[in-house]
C-alpha positions as a Markdown table, in Angstrom:
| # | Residue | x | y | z |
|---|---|---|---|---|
| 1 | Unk | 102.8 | -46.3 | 70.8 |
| 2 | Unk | 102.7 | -43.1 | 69.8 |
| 3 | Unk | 100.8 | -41.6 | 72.3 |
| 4 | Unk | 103.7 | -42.8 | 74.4 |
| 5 | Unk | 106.1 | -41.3 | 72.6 |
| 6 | Unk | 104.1 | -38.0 | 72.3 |
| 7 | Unk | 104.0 | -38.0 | 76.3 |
| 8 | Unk | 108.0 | -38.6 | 76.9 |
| 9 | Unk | 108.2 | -34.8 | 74.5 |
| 10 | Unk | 111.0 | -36.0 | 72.1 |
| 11 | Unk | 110.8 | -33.9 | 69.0 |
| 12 | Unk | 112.8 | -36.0 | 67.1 |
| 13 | Unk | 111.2 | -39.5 | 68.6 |
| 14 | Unk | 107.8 | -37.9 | 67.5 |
| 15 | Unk | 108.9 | -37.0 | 63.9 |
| 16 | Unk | 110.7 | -40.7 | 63.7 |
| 17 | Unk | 107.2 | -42.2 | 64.8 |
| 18 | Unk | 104.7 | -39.5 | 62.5 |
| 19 | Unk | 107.4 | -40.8 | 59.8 |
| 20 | Unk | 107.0 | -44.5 | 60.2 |
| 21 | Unk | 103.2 | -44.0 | 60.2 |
| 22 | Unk | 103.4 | -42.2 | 57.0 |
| 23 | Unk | 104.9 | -44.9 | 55.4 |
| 24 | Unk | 102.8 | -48.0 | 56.6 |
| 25 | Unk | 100.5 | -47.4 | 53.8 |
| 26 | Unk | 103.3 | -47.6 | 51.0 |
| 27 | Unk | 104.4 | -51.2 | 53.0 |
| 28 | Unk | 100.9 | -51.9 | 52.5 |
| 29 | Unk | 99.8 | -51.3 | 49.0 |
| 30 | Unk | 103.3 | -52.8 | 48.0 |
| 31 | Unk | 102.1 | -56.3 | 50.1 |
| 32 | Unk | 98.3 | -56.2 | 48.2 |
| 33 | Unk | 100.6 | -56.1 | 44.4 |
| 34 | Unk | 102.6 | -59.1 | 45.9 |
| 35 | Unk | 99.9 | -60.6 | 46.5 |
| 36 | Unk | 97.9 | -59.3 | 43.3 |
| 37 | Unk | 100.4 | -60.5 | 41.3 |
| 38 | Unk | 101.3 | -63.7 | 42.8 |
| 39 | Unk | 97.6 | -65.0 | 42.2 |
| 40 | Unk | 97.6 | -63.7 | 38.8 |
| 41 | Unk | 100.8 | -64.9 | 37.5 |
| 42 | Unk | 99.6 | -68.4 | 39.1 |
| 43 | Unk | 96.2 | -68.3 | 37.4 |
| 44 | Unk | 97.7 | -67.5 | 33.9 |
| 45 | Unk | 100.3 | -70.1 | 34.1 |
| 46 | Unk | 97.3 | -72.7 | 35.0 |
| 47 | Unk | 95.9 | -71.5 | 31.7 |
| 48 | Unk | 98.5 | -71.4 | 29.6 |
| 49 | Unk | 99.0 | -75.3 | 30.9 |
| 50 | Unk | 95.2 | -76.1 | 30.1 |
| 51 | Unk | 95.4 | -74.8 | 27.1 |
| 52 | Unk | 98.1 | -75.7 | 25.3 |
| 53 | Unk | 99.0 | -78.9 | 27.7 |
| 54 | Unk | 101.7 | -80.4 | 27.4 |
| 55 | Unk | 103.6 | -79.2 | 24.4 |
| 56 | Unk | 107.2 | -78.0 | 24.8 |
| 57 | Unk | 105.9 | -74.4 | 24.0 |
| 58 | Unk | 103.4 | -74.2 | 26.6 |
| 59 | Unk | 105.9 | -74.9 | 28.9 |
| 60 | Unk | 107.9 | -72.7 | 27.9 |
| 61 | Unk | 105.2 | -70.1 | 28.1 |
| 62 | Unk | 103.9 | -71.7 | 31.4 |
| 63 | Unk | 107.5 | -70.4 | 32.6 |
| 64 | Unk | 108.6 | -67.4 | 31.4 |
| 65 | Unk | 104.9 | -65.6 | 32.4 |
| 66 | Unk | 105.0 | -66.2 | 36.0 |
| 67 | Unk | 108.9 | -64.9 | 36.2 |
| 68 | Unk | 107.8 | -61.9 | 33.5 |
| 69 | Unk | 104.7 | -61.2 | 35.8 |
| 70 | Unk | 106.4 | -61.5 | 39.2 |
| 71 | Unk | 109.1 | -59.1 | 37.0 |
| 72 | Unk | 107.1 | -56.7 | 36.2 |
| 73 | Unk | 105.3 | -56.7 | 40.4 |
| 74 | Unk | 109.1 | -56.5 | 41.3 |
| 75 | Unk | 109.2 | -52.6 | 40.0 |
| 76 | Unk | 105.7 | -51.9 | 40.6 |
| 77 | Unk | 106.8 | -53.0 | 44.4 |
| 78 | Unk | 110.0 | -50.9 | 44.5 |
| 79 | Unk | 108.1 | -48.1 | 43.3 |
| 80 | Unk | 105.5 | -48.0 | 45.7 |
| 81 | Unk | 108.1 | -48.1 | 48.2 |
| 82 | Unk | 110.0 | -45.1 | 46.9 |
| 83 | Unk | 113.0 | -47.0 | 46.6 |
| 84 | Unk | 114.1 | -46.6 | 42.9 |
């Protein structure tokens, strides 16, 4: 694509293009903590359940991590994508 664009000679097109390729790597990294953090805030919920069952604290616990976790990836995600 942006070999095409290259060949049509469109300054601005080009720049648009060179920009969008610049920021493929922030989309990127910010899919891998989704993902990172999705897996992990699963695993430790599984835990917590194991270990303390079925006890009104553990699910309690077995709540509030995942949402804390998936919190916390929220602004780790805006970050990498510049946003705030």
């Amino acid at each position: 694509m942006s070999i095409a664009v290259t060949v049509l000679g469109v300054p601005a097109l080009t720049n648009f293009i060179n920009v969008v390729y610049g920021y493929l790597p922030n989309v990127l990294a910010a899919l891998a903590i989704f993902l990172v953090a999705g897996a992990v805030s699963a695993a430790v919920s599984a835990f917590v359940v194991k270990v303390m069952g079925d006890s009104a604290t553990g699910k309690l616990i077995a709540t509030v991590i995942p949402v804390a976790t998936m919190l916390i990836a929220t602004f780790m995600i805006l970050n990498e994508l510049k946003i705030c």
